[in-house]
N, C-alpha and C positions, 0 to 999 in steps of 0.2 A: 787128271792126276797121273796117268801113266805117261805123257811126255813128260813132265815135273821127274820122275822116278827116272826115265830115260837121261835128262839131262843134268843130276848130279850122280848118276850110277858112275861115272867116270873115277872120279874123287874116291871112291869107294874100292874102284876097280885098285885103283893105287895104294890103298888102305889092305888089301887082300893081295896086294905083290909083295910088301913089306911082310907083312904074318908070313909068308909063304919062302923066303928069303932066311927068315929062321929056321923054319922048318927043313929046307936045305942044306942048315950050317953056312949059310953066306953070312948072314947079318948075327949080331949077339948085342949083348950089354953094355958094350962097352959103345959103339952106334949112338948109343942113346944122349948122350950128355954133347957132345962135339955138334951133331943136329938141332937138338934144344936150342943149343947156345947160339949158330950161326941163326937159327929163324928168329930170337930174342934182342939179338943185337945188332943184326947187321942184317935180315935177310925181311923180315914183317918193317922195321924202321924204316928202309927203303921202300917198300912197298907205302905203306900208310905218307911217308914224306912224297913220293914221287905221285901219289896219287891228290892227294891236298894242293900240290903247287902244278898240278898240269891245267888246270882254265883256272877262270875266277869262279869262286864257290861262295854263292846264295848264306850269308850268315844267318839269315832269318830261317834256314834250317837248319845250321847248326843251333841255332837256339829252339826250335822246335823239336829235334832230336834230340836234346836234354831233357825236355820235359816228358816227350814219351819216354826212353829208357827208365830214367828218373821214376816215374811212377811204375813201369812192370818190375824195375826191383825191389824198389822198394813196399810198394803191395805186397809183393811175392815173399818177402824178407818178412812183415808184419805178422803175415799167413800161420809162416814157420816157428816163427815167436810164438805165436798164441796155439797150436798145433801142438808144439814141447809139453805146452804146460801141462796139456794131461796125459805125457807119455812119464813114464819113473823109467829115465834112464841118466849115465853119470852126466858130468860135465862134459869130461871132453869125447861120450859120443853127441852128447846137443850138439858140440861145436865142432864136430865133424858132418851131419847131417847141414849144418848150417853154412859150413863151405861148399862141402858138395852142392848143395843148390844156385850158391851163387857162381861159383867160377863155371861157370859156362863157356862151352868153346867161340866164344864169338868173335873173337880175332883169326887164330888157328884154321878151323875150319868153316867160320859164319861167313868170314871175305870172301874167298875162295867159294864159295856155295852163290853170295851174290852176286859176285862179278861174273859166275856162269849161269843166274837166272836173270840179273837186269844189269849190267855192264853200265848202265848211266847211275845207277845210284851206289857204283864204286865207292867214292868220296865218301859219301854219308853212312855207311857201311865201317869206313877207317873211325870215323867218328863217335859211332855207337859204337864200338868196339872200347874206342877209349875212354869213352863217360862207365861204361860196368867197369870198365879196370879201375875209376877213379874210385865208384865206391865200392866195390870191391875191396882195395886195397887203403882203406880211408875205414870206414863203418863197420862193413866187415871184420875186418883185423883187429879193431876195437872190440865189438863184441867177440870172438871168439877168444882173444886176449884177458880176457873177463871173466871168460866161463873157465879157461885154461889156465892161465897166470896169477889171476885175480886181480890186478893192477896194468891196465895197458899201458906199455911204452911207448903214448902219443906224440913224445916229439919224435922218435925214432919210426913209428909207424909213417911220420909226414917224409922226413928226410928223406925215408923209400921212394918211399909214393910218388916222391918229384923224380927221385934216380930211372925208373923204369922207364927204360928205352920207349916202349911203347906209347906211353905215357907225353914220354919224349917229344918224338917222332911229330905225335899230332900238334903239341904247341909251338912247334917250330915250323910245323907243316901250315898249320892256320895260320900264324903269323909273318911268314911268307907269304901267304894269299893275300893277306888283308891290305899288307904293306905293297902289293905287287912287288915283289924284287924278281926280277929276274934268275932263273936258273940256267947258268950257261950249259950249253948243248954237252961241251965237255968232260962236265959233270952231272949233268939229267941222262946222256946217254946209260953210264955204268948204273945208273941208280933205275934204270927200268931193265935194261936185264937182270942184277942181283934180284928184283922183286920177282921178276918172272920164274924164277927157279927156284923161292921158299914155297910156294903151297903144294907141290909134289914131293918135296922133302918131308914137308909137314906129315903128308898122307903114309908116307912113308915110316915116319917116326910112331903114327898111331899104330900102324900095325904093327911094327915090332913092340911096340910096347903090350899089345892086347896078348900076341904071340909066346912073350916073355913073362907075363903072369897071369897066366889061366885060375880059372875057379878050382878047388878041390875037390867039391862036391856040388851036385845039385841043390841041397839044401840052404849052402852059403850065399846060394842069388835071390832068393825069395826077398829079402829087407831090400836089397838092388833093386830087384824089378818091381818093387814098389815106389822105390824112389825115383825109377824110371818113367813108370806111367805119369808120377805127379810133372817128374820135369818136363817129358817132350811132349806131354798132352794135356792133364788137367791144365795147370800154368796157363800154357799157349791158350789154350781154348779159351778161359776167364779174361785174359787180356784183352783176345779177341770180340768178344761181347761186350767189354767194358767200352772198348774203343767206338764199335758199333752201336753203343745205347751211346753214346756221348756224340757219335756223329765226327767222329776224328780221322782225320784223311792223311795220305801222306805215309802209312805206319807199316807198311811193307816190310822195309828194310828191319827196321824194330823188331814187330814181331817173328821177324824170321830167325833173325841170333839171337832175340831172347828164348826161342824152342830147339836152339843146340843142347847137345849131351855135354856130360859132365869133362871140366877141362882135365887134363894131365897134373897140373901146377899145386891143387893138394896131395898128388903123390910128395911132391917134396919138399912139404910143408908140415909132413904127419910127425916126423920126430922131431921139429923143434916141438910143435904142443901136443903131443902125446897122441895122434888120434887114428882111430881105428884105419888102419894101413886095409884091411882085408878089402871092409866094406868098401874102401876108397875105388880099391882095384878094381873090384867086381862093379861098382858102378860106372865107373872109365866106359869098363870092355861091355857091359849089358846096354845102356844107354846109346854109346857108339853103333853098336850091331843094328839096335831097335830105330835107332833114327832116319838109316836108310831107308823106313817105311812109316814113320812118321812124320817127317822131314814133309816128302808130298803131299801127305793127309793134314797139315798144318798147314802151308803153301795153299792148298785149294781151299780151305775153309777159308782164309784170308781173303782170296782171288772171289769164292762165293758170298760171302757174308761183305766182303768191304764194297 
């Protein structure tokens, strides 16, 4: 477990050069949006495409990567459902507890974690990344549309759905694979360095954001570090049992970004549906913290139990 802790303390390291870059008055708020945007659009897109069309990629894992992701969220999604029902709170804290569970960092920071624990299951990693963004951004959005609006904007939720680069990236990237087309050198060249220089930005982007909105009090992290424990432990561990009594091989990469901390992407999502902005934050930066030592502890349950 302590080599595991060794070999993504890096990522972290750069996550604590960012925090520390504010704290200097180098970096501020305004950082935040121009970063977002280049790893959204042009910097994780290159990365997920340039990683899809470099060999030919096994489809019978991309199909078997749907169905695991597919079931830890949706389980995990069923969980929380039924979980609500005996809490008495409004709507849009349910549909706030209920993105924070999903948007998990598994693009952001899960790639970049596996490409530094198993570099061959890169590809499949881009993949799972984009099957949670699918329902994610599909089911999700629907139900919290529901709880928040009352009436989801389903055709407007799909038109998104297909717009997100990310989203993107991988049907272009697959379909390029499948097709075999060629990537000329010319253009494969720029499209792996632009990927090589989004996950240090990334790490960079979380710290200034942890940096930029600290908790007020102690008191405000207790419903966080509960939401914490469920995400980068309960969760993980159930999944991992599930897979283990089923006998299901293969689920590495899975389990690993399904046991990332809570993403960034409902900070800016809180005022179109109303939702608790505080708690949002404070699970960002508790969950981010906690995971550098849960992260491993999840990794070697997997490595032990699978």
């Amino acid at each position: 477990m302590g080599a595991i802790f060794l070999q993504i303390l890096p990522l972290f390291i750069i996550i604590a050069i960012g925090w520390f870059f504010v704290k200097i008055k180098i970096a501020n708020q305004n950082w935040l949006k121009p970063i977002s945007d280049f790893a959204l659009y042009i910097g994780f897109p290159a990365l997920i495409f340039a990683n899809l069309t470099n060999n030919t990629l096994d489809f019978n894992l991309v199909s078997h990567s749907f169905q695991l992701v597919s079931f830890l969220l949706l389980g995990m999604l069923i969980l929380i459902l039924i979980g609500l029902k005996f809490f008495k709170s409004s709507q849009n804290k349910k549909a706030t507890y209920i993105i924070c569970f999903l948007f998990g960092n598994a693009a952001f920071l899960g790639i970049p974690i596996i490409t530094t624990l198993a570099p061959e299951l890169t590809k499949i990693a881009s993949v799972n990344a984009a099957i949670m963004l699918f329902w994610v951004f599909s089911l999700g959005l629907i139900i919290v549309e529901y709880l928040t609006l009352n009436k989801p904007q389903i055709k407007q939720i799909t038109i998104n759905l297909f717009k997100n680069p990310l989203l993107l990236s991988v049907i272009f990237g697959l379909g390029f694979n499948y097709l075999q087309i060629p990537i000329p050198k010319v253009i494969n060249q720029p499209l792996h360095m632009l990927s090589q220089t989004v996950s240090p930005m990334i790490m960079l982007l979380i710290g200034i954001f942890i940096a930029l909105n600290p908790p007020e009090s102690v008191t405000e992290l207790k419903s966080a570090a509960i939401f914490s424990l469920l995400k980068l432990l309960i969760f993980p561990v159930l999944g991992i049992l599930c897979f283990n009594y089923f006998k299901i091989e293969n689920s590495f990469s899975q389990l690993t970004q399904f046991a990332m901390p809570a993403a960034i992407t409902p900070f800016a999502m809180a005022e179109r549906y109303k939702l608790d902005l505080e708690f949002i934050c404070n699970s960002i930066i508790l969950s981010t913290i906690i995971s550098l030592f849960s992260l491993p502890l999840v990794i070697y349950l997997i490595n032990f139990i699978g």
